[in-house]
C-alpha positions in Angstrom: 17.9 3.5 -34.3 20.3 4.6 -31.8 22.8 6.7 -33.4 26.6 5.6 -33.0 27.4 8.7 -30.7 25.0 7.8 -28.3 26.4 4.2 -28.5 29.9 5.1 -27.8 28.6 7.3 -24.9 26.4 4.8 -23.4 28.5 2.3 -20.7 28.6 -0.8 -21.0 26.5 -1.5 -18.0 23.5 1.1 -18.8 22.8 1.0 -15.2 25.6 2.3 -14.2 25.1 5.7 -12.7 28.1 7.8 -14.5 29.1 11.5 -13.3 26.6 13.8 -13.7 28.2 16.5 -15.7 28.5 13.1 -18.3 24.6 14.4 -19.3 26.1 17.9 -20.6 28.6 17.3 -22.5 26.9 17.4 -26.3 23.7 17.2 -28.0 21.6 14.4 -29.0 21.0 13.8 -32.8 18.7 16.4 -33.9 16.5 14.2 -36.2 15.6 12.2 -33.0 14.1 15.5 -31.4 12.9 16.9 -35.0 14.4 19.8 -35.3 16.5 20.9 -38.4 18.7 23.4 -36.2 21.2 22.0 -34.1 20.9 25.1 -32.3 17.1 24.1 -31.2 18.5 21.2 -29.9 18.1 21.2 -26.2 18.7 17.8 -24.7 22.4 16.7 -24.1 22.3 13.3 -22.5 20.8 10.3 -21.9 20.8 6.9 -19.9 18.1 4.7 -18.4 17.4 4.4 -14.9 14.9 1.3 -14.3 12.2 -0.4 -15.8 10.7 2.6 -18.2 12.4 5.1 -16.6 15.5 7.8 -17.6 17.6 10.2 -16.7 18.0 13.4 -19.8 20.1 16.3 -19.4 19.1 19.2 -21.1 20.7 22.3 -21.3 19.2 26.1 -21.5 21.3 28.9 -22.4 21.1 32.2 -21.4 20.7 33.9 -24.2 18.0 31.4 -26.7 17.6 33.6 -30.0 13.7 33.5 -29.2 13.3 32.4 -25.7 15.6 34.5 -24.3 15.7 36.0 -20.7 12.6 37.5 -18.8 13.1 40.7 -16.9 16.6 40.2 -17.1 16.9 37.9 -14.1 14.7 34.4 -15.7 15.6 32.0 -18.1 12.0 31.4 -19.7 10.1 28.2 -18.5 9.5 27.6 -22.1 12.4 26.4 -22.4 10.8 23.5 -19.8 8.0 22.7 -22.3 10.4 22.7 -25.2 12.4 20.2 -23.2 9.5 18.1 -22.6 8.5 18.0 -25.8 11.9 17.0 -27.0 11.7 14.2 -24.7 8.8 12.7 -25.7 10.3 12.5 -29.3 13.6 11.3 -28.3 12.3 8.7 -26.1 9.9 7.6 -28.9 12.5 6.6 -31.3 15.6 5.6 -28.6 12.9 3.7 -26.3 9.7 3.0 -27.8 11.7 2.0 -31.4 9.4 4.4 -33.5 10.6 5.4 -37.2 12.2 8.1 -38.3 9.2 9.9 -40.4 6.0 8.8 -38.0 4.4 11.8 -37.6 2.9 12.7 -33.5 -0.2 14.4 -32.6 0.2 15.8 -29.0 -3.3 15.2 -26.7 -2.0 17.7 -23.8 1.3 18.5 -22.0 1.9 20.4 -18.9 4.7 22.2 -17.1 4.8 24.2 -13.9 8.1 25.3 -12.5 9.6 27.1 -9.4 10.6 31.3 -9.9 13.8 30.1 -8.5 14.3 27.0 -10.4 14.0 29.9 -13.5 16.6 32.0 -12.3 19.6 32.8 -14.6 23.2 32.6 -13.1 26.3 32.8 -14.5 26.6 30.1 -17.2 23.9 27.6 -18.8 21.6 26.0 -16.8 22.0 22.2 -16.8 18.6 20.7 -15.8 18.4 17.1 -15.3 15.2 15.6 -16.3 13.7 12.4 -14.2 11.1 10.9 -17.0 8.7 8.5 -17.1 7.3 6.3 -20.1 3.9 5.3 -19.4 0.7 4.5 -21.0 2.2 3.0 -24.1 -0.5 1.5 -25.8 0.9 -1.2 -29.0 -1.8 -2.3 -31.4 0.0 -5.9 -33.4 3.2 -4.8 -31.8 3.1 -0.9 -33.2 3.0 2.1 -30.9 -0.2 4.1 -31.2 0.4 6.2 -28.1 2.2 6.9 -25.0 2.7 9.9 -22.2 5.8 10.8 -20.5 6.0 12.4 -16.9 9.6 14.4 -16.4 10.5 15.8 -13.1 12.9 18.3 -13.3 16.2 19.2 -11.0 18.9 22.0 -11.2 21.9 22.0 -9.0 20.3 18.9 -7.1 16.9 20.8 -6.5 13.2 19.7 -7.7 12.7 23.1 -9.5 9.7 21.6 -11.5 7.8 19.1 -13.2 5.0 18.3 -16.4 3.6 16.0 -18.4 2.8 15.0 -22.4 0.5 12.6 -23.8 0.2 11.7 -27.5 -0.8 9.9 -30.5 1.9 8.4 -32.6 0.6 8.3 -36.7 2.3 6.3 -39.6 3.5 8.3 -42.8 0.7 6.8 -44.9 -2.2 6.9 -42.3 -1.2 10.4 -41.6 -1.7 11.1 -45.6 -5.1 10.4 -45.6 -5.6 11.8 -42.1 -4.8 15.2 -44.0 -6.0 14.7 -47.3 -5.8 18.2 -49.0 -3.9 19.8 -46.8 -1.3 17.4 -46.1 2.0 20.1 -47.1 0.3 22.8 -46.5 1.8 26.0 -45.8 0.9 29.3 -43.8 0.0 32.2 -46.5 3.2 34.3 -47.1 1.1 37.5 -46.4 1.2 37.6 -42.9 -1.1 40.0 -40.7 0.9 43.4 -38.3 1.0 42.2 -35.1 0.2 43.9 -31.8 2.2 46.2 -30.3 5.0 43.7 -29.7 6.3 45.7 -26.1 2.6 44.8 -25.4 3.8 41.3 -25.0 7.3 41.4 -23.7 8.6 41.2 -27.2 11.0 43.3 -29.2 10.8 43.0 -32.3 6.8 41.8 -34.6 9.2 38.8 -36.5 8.7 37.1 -32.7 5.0 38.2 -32.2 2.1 35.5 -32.6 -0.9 38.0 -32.1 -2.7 40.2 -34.4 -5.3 42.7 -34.1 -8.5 40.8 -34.1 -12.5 41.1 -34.6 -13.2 42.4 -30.8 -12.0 43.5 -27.4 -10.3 41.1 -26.0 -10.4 38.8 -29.1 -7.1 38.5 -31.5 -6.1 36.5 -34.4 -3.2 34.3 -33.9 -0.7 34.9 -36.5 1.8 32.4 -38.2 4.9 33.6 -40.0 6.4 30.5 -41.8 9.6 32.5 -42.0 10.0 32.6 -38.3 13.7 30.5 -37.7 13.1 28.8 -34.2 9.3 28.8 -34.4 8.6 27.5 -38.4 12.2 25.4 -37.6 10.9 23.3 -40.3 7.9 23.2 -42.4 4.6 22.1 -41.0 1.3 21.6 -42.9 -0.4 23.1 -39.5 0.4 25.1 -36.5 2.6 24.1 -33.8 1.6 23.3 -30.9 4.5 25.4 -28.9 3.2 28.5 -31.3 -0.3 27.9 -29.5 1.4 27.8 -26.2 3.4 30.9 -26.9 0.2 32.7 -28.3 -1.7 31.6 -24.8 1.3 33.3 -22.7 1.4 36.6 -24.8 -2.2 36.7 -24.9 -2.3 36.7 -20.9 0.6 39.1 -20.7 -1.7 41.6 -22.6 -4.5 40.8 -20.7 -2.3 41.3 -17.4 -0.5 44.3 -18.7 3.0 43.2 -17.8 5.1 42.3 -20.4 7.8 41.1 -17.9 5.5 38.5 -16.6 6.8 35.0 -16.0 5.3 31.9 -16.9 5.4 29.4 -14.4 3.0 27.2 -15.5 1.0 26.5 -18.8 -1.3 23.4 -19.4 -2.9 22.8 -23.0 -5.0 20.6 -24.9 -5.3 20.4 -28.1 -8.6 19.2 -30.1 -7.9 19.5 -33.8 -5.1 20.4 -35.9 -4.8 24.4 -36.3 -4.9 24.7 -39.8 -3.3 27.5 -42.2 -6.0 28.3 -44.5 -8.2 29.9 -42.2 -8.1 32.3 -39.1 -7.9 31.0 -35.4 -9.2 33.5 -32.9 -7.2 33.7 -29.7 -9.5 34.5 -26.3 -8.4 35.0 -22.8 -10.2 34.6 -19.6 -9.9 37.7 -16.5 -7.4 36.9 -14.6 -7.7 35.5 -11.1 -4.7 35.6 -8.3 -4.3 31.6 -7.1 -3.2 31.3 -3.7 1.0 31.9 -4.9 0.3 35.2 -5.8 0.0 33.9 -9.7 -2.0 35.3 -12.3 -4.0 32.6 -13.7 -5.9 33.2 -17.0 -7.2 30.4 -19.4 -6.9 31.2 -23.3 -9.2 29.6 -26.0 -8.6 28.9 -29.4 -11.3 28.2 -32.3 -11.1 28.3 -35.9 -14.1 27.9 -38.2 -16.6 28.4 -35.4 -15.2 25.5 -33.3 -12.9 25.1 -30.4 -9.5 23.6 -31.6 -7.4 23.8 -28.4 -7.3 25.5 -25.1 -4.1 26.6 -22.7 -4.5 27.6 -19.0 -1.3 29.6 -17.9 0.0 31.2 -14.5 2.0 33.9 -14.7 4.2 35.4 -12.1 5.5 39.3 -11.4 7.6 40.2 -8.8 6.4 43.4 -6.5 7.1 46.7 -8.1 8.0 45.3 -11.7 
């Protein structure tokens, strides 16, 4: 399944440890990471390492249409867990020998990152990423799961790390897994959303929260049109829309729209489906011994819990 640019680029001993600037010189295929932008396409470079173990280059601009800079001075650590997410696809189909068309249902992923590590300088930063396939679990010779663990460096320093577990669905199990819903689409009337300054956005296109039936309770809100976010139709929410709903929910909670997220762990329980609305609730926040804000942010749809995010979110003095 290996495209033939990333043949022509690999050497012909793949354990030969090539320059490093070798990793940032283009993009992978963008079907292998699922995206239909090339734009979205993060990762640049690839070889393996050892026994289950790789060495990705990814690179994050400076200015990302949606995650652009925080404050000014950060590149935005979601740009980590879109890596890591990227990752795990890429290394499902070059690795693990998945199809094209399997569908992936992701258990939980992780990131946490250094404020440094986040800083913007004066072109792209190129992040190399240190992963790990584990857990792979084959059933008559067919992957049904796996995790990856991906350490991250920048300009030779560990600037962070995270994780991402899940489960790996054929087209036609994945079928009657959705029944009814399988192509389903968000409803084109979408709701206003929250103030967007509340939550360190410009512009409501790039908001995920709407008002909702409480204090301290909104409604997540999905706009299919969305270019980075909807990059290509889904029959259910993302699960990097949930993530970016958990870090705006927390930066109203906090009151600082120029908060930086450092760290963001979720779990996911059920699919989060279009056809009905998914309440977003956050925790107080509590100060961990960094000096982060750490809140936890619940999501449930239909009376039930269908995922949960804990983020930590850091502010320098006087901002």
């Amino acid at each position: 399944m290996m495209s033939a640019l990333i043949q022509a680029d690999r050497p012909a001993n793949e354990h030969h440890m090539p320059d490093e600037a070798e990793l940032f010189e283009q993009t992978v295929p963008r079907t292998l990471v699922h995206r239909a932008a090339v734009s979205e396409v993060l990762l640049t470079g690839f070889r393996t390492a050892g026994d289950d173990a790789y060495r990705i280059g990814a690179q994050w601009s400076r200015g990302h249409s949606y995650y652009g800079s925080v404050a000014g001075r950060w590149h935005d650590p979601m740009l980590f867990a879109e890596s890591i997410r990227q990752v795990a696809l890429f290394l499902a189909h070059e690795a693990l020998r998945v199809p094209l068309g399997s569908h992936f249902a992701t258990d939980s992923t992780w990131f946490d990152m250094t404020e440094d590590g986040a800083r913007i300088g004066s072109r792209p930063a190129h992040v190399s990423l240190d992963v790990t396939l584990r857990d792979v679990v084959r059933r008559r010779g067919v992957v049904k799961s796996y995790a990856v663990d991906v350490i991250a460096h920048r300009d030779g320093a560990r600037v962070g790390s995270g994780h991402l577990s899940t489960q790996v669905i054929p087209p036609g199990v994945y079928e009657r897994l959705r029944g009814g819903r399988l192509g389903a689409r968000p409803s084109h009337v979408v709701p206003p959303s929250v103030r967007p300054q509340l939550v360190g956005r410009e512009a409501e296109l790039d908001v995920v929260l709407a008002d909702g039936p409480a204090v301290g309770v909104r409604t997540l809100r999905a706009d299919a049109s969305h270019p980075v976010l909807f990059d290509h139709p889904v029959d259910h929410v993302p699960g990097m829309v949930l993530m970016e709903a958990a870090r705006q929910a927390a930066l109203a909670e906090l009151g600082r729209p120029d908060g930086l997220l450092l760290a963001g762990a979720a779990s996911f329980d059920q699919y989060v489906e279009h056809d009905s609305p998914c309440l977003v609730t956050s925790s107080a926040p509590r100060q961990d011994a960094t000096g982060r804000q750490q809140l936890s942010v619940e999501f449930r749809q239909a009376g039930e819990r269908v995922g949960s995010c804990k983020v930590a979110i850091h502010q320098e003095p006087g901002c």
